[in-house]
N, C-alpha and C positions, 0 to 999 in steps of 0.2 A: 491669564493662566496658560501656560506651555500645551499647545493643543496635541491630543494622544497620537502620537504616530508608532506606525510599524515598518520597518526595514526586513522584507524575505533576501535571503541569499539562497538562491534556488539552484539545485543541483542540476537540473535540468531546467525548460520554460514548460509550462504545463500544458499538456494533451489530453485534455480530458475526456475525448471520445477515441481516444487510443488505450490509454493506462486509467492503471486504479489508482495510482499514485496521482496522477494528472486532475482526476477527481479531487482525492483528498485536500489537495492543493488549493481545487477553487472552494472545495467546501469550509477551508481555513480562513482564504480570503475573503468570503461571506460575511461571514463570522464578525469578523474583524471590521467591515463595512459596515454590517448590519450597528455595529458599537460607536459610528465614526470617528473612525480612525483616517488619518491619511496612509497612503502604504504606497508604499516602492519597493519594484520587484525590481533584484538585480541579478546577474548569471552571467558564467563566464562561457557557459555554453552557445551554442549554436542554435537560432530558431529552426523547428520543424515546418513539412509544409501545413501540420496540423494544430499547431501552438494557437493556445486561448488568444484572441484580440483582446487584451489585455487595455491597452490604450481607451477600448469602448466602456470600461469601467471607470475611466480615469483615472487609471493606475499610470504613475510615470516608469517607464522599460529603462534599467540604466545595463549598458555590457560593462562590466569589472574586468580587470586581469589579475591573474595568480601571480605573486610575488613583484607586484607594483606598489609602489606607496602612493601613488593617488588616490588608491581606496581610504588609507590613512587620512585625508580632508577629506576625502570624501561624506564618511559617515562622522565624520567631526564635524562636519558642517550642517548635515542633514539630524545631527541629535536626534536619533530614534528614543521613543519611551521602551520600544522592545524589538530586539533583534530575533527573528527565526531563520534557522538553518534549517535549511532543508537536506536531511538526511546527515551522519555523521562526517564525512567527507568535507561537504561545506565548513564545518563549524574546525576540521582540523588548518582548515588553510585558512581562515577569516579569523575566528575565533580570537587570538589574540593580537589579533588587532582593533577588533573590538572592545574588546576588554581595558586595552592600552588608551584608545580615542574615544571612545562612545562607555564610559565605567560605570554611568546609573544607568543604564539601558538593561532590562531584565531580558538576559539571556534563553532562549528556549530553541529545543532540539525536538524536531517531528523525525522523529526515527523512522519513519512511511514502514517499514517492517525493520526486524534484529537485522541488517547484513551478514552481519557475522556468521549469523544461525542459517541465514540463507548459504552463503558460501562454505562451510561448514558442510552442511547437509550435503550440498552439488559435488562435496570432495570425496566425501563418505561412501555416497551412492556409485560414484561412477568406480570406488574402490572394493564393492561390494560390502561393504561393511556396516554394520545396523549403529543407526547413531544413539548414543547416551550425553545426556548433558557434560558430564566429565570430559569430553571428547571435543566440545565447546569449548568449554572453560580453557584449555590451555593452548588453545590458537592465537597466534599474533593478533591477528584481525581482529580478534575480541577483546582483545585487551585494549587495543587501538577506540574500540566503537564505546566501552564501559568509562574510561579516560572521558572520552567526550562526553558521555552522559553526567559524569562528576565534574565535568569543567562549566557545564552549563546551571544553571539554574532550577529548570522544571524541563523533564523529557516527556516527549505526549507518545505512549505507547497505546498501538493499534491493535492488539491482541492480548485476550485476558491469558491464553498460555506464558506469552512473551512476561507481561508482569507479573505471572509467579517466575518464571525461570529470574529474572532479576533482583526480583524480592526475596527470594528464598534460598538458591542456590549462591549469589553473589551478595544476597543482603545489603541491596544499595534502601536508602531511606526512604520510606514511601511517601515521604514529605515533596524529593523529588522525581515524583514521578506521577504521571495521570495516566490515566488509563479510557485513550479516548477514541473511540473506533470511527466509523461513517455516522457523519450528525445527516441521518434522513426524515426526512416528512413520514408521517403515519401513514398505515395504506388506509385509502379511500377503500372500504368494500362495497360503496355501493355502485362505484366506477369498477370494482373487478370485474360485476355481474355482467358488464357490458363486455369483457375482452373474450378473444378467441373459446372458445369453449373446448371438451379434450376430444370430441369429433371434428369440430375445426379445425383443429391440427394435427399436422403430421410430421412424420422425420426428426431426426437426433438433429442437435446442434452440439458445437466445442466452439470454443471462441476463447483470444488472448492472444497478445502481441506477441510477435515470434523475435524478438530481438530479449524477451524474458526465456532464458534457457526450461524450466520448470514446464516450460509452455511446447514449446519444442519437442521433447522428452513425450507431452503425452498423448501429443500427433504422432510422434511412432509408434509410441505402444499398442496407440488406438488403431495404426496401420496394419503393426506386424501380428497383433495378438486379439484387439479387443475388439476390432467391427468384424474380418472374418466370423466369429459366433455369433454375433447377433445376427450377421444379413442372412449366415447360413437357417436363423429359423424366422427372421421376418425380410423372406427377398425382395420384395416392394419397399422397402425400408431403405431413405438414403442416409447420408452423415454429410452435415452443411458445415466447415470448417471457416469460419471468420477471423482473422486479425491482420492489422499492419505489419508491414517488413519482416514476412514470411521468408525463411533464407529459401535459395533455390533447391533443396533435398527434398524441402514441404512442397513447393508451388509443380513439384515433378511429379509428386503422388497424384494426383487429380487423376483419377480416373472414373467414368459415369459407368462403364458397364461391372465395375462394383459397388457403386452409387458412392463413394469417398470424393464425395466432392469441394474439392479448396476454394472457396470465394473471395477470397481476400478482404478489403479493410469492409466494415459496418459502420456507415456514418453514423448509426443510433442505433445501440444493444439494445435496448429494450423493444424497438420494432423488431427486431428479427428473430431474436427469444420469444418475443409471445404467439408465433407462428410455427412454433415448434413445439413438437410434447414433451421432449426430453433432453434436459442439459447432462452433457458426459463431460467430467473432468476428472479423468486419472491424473492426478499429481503425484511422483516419486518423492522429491525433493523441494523444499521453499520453504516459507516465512511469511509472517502478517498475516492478513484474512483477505480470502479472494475477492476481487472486486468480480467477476464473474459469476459465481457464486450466490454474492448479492445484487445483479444484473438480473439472475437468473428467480432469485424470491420475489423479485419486486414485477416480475412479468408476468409471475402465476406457474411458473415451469418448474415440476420439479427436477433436481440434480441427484444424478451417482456421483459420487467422488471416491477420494482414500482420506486416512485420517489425517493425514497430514493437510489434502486441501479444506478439511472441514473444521482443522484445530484452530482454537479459540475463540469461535464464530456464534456459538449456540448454548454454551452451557448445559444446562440437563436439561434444556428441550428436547422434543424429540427432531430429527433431522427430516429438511423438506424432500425425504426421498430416498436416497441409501448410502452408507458408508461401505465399503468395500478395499480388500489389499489385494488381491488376485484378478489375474485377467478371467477368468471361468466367473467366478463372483460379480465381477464389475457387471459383466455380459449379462448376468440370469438374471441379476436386480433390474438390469435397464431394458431387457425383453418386458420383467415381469408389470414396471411401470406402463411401457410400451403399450399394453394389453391390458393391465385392471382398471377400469374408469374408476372405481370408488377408491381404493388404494393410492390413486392418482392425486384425486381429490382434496382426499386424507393430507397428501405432501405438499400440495399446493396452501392448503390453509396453514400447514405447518411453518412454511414458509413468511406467511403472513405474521404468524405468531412471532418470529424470532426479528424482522426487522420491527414490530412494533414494540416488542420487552427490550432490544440492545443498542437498538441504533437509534433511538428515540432523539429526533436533534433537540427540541424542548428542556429535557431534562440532561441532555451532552452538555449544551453548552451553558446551561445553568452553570452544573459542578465547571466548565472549562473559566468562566467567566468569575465566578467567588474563589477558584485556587489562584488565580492571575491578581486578584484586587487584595487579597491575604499576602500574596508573596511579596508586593511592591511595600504593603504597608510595613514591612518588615525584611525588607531584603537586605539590609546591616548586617542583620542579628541571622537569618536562613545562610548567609556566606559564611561569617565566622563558624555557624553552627556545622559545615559542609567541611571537616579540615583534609580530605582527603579530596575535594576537587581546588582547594586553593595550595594546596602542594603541588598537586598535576599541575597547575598554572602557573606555579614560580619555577616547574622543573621543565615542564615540556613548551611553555613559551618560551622558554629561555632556549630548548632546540631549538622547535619549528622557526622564531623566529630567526636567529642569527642563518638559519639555515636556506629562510627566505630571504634573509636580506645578501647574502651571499649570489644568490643566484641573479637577484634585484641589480648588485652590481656585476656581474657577470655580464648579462645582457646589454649593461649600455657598451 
């Protein structure tokens, strides 16, 4: 019997104590392991100095290049039973070649968030203008990222807003599509009892990699707009700023005698979060569900956000803390945390509440595991049924490829 492999074509190599993305990544690889699977990561990227030691899994690292046909025997040799692409990108440059060399390998597309919806958004804002899904809908980039999701097989979307905008607005088939967030462990309450207590802790924290713009955005805001109010009524009060590849505008602000303190990278979120009372993440603009966010429930800390950092994260739970669109708002919620022990409390179990009803990995990767064993038993019959991702494939391989192989012989 053809033992089950898996082939990732990884947009990046995974940083999981840098990105949320980097997370979700090993959390797939898990997954996948925990089913034994053989798996090969491959990427045409560059390793970080923070990338998973992958090889310690016994995963084999292959580097690919963009518009090479070695990848061509490549995955023809290694016959994966399933190809994932990591993020739409991967799948527009690999994708049919896949398709063409590796044709039973079930196609799957980790969307890590919508792109689209994220660049989208980052266009909008900095245009000043209030985004509507219609405003989506007719950007190239979307159409590019919706293309890939009809070329592939099954997309795993990370946010329940994201699968209504898909399902509803573009009426893609919910046949393919899943709907599968952070697969975490249930919280231990009786290990909560033991962590920092809300007099044990002190000071705000913000945390997120500064090479994600969204991130960036809400270190200034928090500069120019949102800690002024707070420290003006809690001056003892500092703000502990944590992430990797801070451009140098962020690593300038560091200043103690207004406590706006830059710390740069955090080898482990969850240490530094649980030492702190309060997570602030003003988000303007973005996509997907924060991995901060959920750093930040899984610590015991509750968070203020906007609703964009809390969209489709919680459902009609109640939120571990406050939502908020104004800098006056953001500020009087995170004083108000700052100061109610019970109110505190209240956010913190709330917190508890939402990673153990959404991100339940037990019941994720049930449904992830019975939609993958249903799709293979019937992947004939799910493709003919798909006639609008097997058009994109006879019309847009027919570009990308000639278009790669063009550049294929350009190069020699």
């Amino acid at each position: 019997m053809h033992k089950k492999s898996l082939l990732i074509i990884g947009y990046n190599w995974p940083e999981p104590a840098t990105t949320a993305a980097g997370n979700r990544m090993m959390q797939l690889i898990h997954f996948f392991k925990e089913r034994d699977y053989t798996i090969t990561f491959a990427s045409t990227a560059t390793k970080g100095e923070h990338s998973s030691p992958l090889h310690e899994l016994k995963i084999p690292e292959e580097n690919i290049l963009l518009n090479d046909s070695g990848f061509d025997d490549f995955v023809k040799n290694l016959n994966p039973t399933i190809v994932l692409f990591d993020r739409f990108l991967t799948e527009e440059q690999f994708g049919w070649r896949v398709a063409e060399f590796a044709p039973n390998a079930l196609r799957i597309l980790d969307t890590e968030d919508l792109h689209s919806l994220r660049v989208v958004r980052q266009e909008l804002f900095r245009k000043q203008v209030v985004f509507a899904p219609e405003k989506w809908l007719v950007s190239d980039i979307t159409k590019r990222e919706i293309a890939s999701i009809y070329r592939c097989d099954l997309s795993l979307i990370i946010s329940s807003y994201e699968m209504e905008l898909l399902s509803t607005f573009i009426k893609i088939d919910k046949q393919m599509l899943l709907h599968l967030p952070f697969q975490l462990e249930k919280t231990n309450r009786e290990q909560t009892t033991k962590w920092p207590s809300f007099c044990d802790r002190k000071d705000f924290i913000c945390i997120g990699n500064g090479k994600h713009a969204p991130n960036v955005d809400a270190v200034l805001w928090l500069k120019k707009e949102i800690w002024p109010l707070i420290r003006k009524q809690i001056p003892s009060a500092n703000l502990h700023i944590y992430g990797n590849y801070m451009p140098q505008q962020v690593k300038e602000m560091h200043d103690p005698k207004t406590g706006f303190l830059i710390e740069g990278w955090a080898k482990c979120a969850h240490t530094v979060m649980k030492t702190h009372r309060v997570n602030l993440a003003p988000i303007r603009f973005g996509a997907g569900i924060k991995g901060k966010l959920i750093d930040a429930m899984q610590s015991g800390t509750p968070s203020v956000t906007t609703s964009i950092g809390a969209e489709g994260m919680h459902g009609s739970l109640p939120w571990n803390g406050h939502i908020a669109e104004s800098a006056k708002e953001i500020a009087d919620y995170a004083i108000t945390l700052y100061r109610n022990e019970p109110e505190w409390s209240c956010a913190q179990q709330n917190g508890f509440t939402i990673i153990d009803t959404f991100y339940n990995k037990a019941t994720l990767d049930k449904s992830f595991e019975e939609t993958i064993e249903a799709l293979q038993t019937k992947l004939e019959q799910h493709r003919t049924y798909n006639f609008i991702g097997a058009m994109l494939r006879h019309q847009s391989m027919a570009s990308t490829k000639f278009l790669s192989k063009w550049i294929q012989e350009k190069n020699k």
